[in-house]
TORSEGU-688356 format. One record per atom (N, C-alpha, C, O, CB): residue in one letter; z, x, y. Coordinates in steps of 0.2 Angstrom, whole numbers, padded with zeros to 4 digits, always signed. Glycine has a CB too. Example, Ala and Ser with C-alpha at 12.3 -4.5 7.8 and 13.67 -1.06 7.14 Angstrom:
residues 2
A+0039+0066-0028A+0039+0062-0022A+0039+0066-0016A+0042+0071-0017A+0045+0057-0022S+0035+0064-0011S+0036+0068-0005S+0039+0064+0000S+0040+0067+0006S+0029+0070-0003
***
This chain:
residues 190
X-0092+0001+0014X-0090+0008+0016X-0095+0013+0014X-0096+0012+0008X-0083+0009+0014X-0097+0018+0016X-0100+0021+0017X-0097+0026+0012X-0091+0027+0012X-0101+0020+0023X-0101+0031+0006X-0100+0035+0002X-0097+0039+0006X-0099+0039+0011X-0105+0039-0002X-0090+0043+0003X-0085+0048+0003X-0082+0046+0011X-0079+0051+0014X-0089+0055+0003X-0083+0039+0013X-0079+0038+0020X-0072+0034+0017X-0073+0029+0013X-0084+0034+0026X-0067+0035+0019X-0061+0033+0019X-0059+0028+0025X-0062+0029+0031X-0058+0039+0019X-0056+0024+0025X-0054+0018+0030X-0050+0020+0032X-0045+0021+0028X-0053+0012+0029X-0048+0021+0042X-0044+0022+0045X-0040+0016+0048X-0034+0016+0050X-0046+0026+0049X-0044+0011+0049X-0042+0005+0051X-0045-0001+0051X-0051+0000+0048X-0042+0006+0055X-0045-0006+0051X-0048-0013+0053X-0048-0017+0059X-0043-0016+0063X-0046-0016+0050X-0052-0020+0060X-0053-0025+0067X-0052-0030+0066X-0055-0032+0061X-0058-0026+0071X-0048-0033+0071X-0041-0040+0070X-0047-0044+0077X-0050-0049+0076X-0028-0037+0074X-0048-0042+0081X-0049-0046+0085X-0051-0040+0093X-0050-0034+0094X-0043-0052+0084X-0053-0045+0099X-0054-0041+0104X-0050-0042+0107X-0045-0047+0106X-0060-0042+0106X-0051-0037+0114X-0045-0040+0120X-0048-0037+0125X-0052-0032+0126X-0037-0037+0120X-0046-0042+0130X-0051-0041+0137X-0060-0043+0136X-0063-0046+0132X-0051-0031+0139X-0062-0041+0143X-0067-0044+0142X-0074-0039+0144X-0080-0039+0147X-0066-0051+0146X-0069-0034+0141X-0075-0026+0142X-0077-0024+0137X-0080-0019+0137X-0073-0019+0146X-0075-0027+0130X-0077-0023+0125X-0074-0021+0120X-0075-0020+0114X-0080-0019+0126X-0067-0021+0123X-0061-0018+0117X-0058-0023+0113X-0057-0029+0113X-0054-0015+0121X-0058-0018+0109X-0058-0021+0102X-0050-0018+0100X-0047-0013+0101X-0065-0018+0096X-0046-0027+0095X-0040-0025+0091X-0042-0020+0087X-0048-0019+0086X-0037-0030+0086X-0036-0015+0083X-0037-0011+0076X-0031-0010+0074X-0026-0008+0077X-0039-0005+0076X-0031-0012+0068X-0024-0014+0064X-0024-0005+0061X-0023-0007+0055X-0025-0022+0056X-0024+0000+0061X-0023+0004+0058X-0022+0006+0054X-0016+0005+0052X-0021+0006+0059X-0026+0008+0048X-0020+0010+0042X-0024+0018+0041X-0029+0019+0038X-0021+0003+0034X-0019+0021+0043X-0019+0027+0045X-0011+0031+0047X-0009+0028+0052X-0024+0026+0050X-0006+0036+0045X-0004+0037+0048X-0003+0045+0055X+0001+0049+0057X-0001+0035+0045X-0009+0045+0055X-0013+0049+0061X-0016+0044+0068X-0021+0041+0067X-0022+0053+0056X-0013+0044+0072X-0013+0040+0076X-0017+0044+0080X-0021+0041+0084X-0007+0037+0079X-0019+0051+0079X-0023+0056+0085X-0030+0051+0082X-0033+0048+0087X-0023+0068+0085X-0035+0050+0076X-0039+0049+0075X-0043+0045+0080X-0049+0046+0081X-0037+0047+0071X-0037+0039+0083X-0041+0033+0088X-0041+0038+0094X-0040+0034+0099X-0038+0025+0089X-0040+0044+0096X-0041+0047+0101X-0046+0045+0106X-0051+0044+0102X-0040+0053+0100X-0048+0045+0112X-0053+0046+0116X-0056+0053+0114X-0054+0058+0113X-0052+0045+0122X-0065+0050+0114X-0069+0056+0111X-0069+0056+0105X-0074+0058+0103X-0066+0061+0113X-0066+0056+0101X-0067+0056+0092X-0072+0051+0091X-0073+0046+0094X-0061+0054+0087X-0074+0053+0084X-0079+0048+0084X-0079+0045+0074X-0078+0048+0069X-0088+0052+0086X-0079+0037+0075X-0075+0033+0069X-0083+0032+0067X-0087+0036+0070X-0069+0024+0070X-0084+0028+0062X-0089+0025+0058X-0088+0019+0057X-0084+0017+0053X-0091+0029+0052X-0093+0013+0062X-0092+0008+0059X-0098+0004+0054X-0104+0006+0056X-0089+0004+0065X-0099+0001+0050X-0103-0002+0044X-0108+0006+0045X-0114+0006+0047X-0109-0011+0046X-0105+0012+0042X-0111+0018+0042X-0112+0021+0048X-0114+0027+0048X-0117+0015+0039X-0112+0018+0054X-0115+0019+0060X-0109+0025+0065X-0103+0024+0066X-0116+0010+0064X-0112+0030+0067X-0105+0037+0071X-0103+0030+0078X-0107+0026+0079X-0111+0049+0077X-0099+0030+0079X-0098+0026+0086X-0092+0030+0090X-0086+0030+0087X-0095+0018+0085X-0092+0034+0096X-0087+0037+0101X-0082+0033+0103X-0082+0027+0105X-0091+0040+0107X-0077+0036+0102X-0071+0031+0106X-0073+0033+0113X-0074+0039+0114X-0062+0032+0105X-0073+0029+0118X-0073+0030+0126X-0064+0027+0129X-0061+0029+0134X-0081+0024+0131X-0062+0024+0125X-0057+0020+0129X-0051+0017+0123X-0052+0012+0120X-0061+0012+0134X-0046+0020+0122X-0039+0019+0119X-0031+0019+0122X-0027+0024+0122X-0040+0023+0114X-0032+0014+0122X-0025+0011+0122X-0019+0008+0115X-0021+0005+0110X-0027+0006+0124X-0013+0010+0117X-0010+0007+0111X-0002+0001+0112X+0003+0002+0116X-0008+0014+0108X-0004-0004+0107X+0002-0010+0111X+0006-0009+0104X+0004-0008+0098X+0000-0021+0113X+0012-0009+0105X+0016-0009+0099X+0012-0005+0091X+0011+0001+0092X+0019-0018+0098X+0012-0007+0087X+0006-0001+0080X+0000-0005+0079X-0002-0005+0073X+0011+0000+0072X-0003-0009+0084X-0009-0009+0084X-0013-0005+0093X-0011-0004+0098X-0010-0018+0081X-0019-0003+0091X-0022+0000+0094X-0029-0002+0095X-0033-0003+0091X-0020+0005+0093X-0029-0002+0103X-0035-0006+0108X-0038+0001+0110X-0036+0006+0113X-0032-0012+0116X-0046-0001+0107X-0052+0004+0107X-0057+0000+0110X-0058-0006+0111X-0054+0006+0099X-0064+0006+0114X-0068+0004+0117X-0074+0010+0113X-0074+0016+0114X-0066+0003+0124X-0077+0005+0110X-0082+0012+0107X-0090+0011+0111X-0092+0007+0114X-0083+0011+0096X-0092+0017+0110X-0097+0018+0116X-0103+0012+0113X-0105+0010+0107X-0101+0028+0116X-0106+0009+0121X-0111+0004+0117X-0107-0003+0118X-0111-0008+0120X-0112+0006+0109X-0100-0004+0118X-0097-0010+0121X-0096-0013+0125X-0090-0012+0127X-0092-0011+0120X-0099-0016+0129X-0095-0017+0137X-0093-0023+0138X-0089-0025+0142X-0099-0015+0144X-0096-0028+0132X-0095-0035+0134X-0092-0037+0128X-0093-0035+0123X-0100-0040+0135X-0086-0044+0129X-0081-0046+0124X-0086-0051+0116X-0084-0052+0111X-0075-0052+0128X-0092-0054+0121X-0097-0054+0114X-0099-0048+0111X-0101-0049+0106X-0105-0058+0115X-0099-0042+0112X-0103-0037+0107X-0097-0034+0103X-0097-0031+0098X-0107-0030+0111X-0090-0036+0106X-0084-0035+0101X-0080-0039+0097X-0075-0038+0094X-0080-0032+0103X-0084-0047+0097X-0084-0051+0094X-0088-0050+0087X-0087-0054+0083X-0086-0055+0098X-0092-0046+0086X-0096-0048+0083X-0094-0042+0076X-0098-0041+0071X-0104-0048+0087X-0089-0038+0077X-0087-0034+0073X-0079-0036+0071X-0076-0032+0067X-0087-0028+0075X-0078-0039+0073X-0071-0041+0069X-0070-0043+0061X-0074-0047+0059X-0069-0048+0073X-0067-0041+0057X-0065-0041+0050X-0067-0036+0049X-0065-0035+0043X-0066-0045+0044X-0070-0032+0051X-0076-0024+0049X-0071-0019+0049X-0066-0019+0053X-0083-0021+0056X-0072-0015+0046X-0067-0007+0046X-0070-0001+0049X-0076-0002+0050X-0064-0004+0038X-0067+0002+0050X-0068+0009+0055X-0066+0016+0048X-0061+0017+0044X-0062+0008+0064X-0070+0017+0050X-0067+0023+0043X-0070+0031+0046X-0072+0032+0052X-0072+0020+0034X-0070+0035+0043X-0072+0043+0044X-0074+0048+0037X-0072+0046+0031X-0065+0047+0047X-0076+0052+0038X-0077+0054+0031X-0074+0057+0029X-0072+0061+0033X-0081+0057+0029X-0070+0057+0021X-0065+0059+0017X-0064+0065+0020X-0059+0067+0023X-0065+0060+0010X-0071+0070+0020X-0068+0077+0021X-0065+0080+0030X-0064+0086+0032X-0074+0082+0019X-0063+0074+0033X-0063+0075+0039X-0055+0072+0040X-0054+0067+0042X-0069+0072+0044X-0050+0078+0037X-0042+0077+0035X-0039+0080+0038X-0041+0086+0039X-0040+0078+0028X-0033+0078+0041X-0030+0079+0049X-0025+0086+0042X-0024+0086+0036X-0025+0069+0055X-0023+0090+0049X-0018+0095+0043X-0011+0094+0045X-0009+0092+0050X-0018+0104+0045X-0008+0094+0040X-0003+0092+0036X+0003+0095+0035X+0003+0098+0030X-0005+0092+0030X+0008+0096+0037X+0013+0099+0036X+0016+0100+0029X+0015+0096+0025X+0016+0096+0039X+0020+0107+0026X+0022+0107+0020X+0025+0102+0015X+0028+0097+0018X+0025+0109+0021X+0025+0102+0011X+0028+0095+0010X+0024+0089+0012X+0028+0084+0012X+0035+0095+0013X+0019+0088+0013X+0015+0082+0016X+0010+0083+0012X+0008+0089+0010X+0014+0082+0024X+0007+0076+0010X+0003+0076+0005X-0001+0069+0007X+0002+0064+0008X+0006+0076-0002X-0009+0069+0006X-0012+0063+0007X-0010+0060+0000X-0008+0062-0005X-0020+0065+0008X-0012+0052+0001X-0009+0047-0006X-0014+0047-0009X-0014+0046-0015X-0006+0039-0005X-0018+0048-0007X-0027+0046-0012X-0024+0054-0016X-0023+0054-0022X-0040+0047-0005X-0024+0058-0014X-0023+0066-0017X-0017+0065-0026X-0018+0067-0032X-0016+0072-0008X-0011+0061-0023X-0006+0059-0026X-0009+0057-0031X-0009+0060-0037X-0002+0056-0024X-0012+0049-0030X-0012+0044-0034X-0015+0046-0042X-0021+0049-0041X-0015+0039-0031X-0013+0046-0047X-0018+0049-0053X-0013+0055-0057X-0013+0056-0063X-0025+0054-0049X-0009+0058-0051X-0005+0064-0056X-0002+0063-0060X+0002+0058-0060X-0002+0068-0053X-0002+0068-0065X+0004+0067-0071X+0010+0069-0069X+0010+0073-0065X+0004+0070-0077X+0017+0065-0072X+0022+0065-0070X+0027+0066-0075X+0029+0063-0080X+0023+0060-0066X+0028+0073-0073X+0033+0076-0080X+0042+0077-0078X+0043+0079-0072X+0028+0086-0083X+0048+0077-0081X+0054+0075-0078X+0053+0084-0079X+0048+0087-0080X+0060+0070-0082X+0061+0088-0079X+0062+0096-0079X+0061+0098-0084X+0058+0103-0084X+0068+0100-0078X+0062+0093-0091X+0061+0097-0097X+0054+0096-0101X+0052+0096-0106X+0067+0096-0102X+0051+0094-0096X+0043+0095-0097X+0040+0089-0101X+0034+0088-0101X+0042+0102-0102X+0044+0083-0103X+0044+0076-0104X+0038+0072-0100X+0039+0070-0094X+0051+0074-0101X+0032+0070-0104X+0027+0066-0098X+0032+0060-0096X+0035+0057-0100X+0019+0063-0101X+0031+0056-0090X+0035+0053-0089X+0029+0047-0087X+0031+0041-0087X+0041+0056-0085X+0022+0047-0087X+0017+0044-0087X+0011+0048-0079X+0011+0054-0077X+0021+0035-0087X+0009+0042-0077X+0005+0043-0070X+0008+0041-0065X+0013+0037-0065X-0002+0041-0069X+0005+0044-0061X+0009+0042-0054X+0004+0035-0053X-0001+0035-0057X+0009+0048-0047X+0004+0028-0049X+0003+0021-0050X+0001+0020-0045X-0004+0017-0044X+0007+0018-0051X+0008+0022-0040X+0005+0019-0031X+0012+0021-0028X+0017+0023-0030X+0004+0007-0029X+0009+0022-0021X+0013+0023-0018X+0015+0020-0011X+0012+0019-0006X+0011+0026-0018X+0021+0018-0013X+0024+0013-0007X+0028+0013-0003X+0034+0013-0003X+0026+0009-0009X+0024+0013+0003X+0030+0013+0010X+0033+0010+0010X+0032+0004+0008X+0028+0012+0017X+0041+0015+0012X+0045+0012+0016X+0049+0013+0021X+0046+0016+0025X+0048+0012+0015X+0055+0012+0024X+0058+0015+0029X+0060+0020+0029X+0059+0024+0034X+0062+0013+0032X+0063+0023+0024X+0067+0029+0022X+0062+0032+0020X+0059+0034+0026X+0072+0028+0018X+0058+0033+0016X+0055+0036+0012X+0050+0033+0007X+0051+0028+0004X+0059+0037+0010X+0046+0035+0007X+0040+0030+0002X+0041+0031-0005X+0042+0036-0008X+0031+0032+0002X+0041+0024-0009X+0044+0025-0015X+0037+0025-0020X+0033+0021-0020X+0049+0021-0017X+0039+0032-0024X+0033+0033-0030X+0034+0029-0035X+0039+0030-0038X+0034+0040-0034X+0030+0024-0038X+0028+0021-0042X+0025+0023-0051X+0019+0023-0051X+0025+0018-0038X+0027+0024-0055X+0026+0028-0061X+0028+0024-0064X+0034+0024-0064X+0028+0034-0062X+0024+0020-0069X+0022+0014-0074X+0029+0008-0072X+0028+0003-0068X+0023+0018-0085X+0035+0009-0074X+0040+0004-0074X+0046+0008-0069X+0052+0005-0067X+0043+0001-0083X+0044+0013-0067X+0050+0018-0062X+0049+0016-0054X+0044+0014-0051X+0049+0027-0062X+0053+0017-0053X+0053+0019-0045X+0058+0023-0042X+0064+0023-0042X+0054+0015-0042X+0053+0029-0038X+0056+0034-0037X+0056+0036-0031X+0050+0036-0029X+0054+0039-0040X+0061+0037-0027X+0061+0039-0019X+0058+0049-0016X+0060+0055-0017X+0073+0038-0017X+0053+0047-0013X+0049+0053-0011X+0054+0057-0007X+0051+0059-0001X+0044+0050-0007X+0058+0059-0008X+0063+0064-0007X+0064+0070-0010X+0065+0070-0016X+0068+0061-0009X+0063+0076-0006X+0066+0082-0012X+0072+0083-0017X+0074+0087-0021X+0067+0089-0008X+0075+0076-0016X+0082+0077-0021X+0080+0075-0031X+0083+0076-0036X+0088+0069-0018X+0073+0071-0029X+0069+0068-0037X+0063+0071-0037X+0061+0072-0042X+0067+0060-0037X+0059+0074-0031X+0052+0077-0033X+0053+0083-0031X+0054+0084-0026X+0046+0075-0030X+0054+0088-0038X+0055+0094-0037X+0049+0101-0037X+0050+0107-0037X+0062+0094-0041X+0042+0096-0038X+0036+0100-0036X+0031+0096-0036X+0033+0091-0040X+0033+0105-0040X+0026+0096-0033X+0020+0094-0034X+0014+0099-0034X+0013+0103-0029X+0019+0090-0029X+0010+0099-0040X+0004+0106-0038X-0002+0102-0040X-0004+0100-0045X+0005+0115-0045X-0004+0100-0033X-0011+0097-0032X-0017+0100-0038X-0021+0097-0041X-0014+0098-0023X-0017+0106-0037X-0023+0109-0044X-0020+0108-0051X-0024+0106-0055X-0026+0117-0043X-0015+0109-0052X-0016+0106-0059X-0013+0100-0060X-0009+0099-0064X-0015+0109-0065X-0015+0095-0055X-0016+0085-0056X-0006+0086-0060X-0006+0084-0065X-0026+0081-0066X+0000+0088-0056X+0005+0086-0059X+0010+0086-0054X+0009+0090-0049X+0007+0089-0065X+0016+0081-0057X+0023+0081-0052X+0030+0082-0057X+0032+0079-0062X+0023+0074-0048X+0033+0086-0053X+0039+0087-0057X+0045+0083-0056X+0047+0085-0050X+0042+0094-0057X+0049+0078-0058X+0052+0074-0055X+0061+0078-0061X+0061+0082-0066X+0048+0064-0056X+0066+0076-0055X+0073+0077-0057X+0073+0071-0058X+0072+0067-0053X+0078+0082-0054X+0075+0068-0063X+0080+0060-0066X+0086+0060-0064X+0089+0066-0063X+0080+0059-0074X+0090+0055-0063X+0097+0054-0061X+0097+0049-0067X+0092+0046-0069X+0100+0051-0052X+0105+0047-0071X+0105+0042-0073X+0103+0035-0069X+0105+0035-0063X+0111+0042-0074X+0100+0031-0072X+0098+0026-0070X+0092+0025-0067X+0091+0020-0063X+0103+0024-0068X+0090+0028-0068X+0083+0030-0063X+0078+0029-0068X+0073+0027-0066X+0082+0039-0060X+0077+0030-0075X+0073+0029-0081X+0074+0021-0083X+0079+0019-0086X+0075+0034-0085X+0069+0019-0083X+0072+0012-0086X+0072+0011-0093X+0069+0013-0097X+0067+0007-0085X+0077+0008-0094X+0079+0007-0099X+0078+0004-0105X+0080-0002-0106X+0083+0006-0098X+0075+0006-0111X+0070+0001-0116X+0071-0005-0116X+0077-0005-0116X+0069+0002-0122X+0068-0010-0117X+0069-0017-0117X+0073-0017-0126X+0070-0015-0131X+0062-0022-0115X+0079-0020-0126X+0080-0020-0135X+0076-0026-0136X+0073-0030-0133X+0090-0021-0138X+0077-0026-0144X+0071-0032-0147X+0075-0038-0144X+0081-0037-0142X+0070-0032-0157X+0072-0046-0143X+0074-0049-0143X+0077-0052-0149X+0074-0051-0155X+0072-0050-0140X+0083-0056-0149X+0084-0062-0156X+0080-0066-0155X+0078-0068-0149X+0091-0065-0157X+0079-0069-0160X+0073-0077-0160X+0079-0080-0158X+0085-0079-0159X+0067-0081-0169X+0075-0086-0153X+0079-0091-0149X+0082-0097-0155X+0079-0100-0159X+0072-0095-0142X+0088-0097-0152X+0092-0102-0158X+0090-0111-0157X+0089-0115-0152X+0102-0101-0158X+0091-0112-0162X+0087-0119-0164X+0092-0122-0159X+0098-0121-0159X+0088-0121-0174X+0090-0127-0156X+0092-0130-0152X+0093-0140-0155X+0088-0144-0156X+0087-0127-0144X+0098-0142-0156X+0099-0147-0161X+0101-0152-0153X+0105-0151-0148X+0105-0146-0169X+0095-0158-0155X+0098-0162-0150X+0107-0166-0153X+0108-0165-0159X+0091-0168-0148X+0109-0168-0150X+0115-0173-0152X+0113-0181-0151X+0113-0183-0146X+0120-0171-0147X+0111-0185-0157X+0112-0189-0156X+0115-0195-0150X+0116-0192-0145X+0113-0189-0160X+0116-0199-0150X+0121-0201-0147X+0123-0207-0153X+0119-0211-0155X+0119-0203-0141X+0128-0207-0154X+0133-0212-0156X+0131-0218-0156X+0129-0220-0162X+0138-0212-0154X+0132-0221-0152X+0134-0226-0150X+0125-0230-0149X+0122-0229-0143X+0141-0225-0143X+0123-0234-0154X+0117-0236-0151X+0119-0242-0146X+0124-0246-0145X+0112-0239-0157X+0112-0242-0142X+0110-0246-0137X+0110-0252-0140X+0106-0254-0145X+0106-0244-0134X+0114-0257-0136X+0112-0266-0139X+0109-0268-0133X+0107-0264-0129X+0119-0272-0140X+0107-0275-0133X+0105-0279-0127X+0111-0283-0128X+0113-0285-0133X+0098-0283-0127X+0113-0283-0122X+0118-0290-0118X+0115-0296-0121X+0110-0297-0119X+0118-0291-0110X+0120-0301-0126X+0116-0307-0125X+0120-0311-0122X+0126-0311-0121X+0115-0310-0131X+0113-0316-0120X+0117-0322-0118X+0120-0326-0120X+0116-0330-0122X+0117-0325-0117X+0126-0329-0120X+0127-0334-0124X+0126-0341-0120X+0129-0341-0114X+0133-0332-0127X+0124-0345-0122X+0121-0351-0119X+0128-0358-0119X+0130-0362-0123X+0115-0353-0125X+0129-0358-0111X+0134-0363-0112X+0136-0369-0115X+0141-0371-0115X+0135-0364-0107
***
């Protein structure tokens, strides 16, 4: 990937036999694969001419493709753009590369560690901070100030994990004999 370009997607495979190419997306800015925009694939600018979309993957034709060998020949390759080329955002909306890294302090100013990762879900993506997990909701994140690198989270009971107490060393485990030893059956000889 190419210095300061970010990955918008990847190529799964082709379709048809004009050049278009799968892209698995990973992006949630679907205008990016617009016709006319232009992605970067191995470093190189390439125009979309032709986009289509089937369920959340999306069929592109970038300028220069017209045949299903020349979109053969990029498959596993990613498509990316340069960081500084960031779609705008609504309030409350935050890129995750932005996030990832901040310190995470509870109301009473408590570090509560970094933030870790961040993980989609249906509801809500859940914030990851050392052994927590925290639902990206204004009901638990009650700021985020991108310049000085922090997040203010409100805790609820049970939301903090709970220290592991020491363990007891594991008790001596005594086999039980058995009683009764084993004989061999004899024979007795008529």
């Amino acid at each position: 990937m190419p210095e300061g370009h970010i990955t918008i997607g990847r190529i799964v495979g082709t379709f048809g036999l004009k050049g278009f190419i799968k892209v698995w997306p990973d992006t949630d800015f679907p205008e990016r694969f617009g016709e006319g925009r232009v992605v970067f694939l191995e470093g190189e600018p390439k125009k979309i001419v032709g986009c289509r979309w089937h369920k959340t993957q999306v069929r592109i034709r970038l300028e220069g493709f017209t045949k299903i060998g020349q979109a053969e020949t990029v498959i596993g390759k990613d498509l990316t753009v340069p960081a500084s080329d960031k779609p705008e955002l609504e309030p409350g909306e935050y890129m995750v590369s932005d996030l990832i890294g901040l310190k995470v302090y509870d109301e009473s100013g408590r570090l509560l560690g970094s933030l870790d990762e961040v993980i989609p879900a249906p509801a809500a993506d859940i914030h990851r901070i050392g052994d927590m997990m925290v639902p990206a909701v204004s009901e638990f994140i009650r700021e985020v100030d991108l310049k000085a690198r922090r997040m203010i989270l409100r805790l609820i009971p049970g939301m903090e994990p709970v220290p592991e107490a020491p363990k007891a060393p594991p008790k001596r485990v005594r086999s039980k004999r058995n009683e009764k030893r084993s004989h061999r059956s004899r024979r007795r000889s008529p």
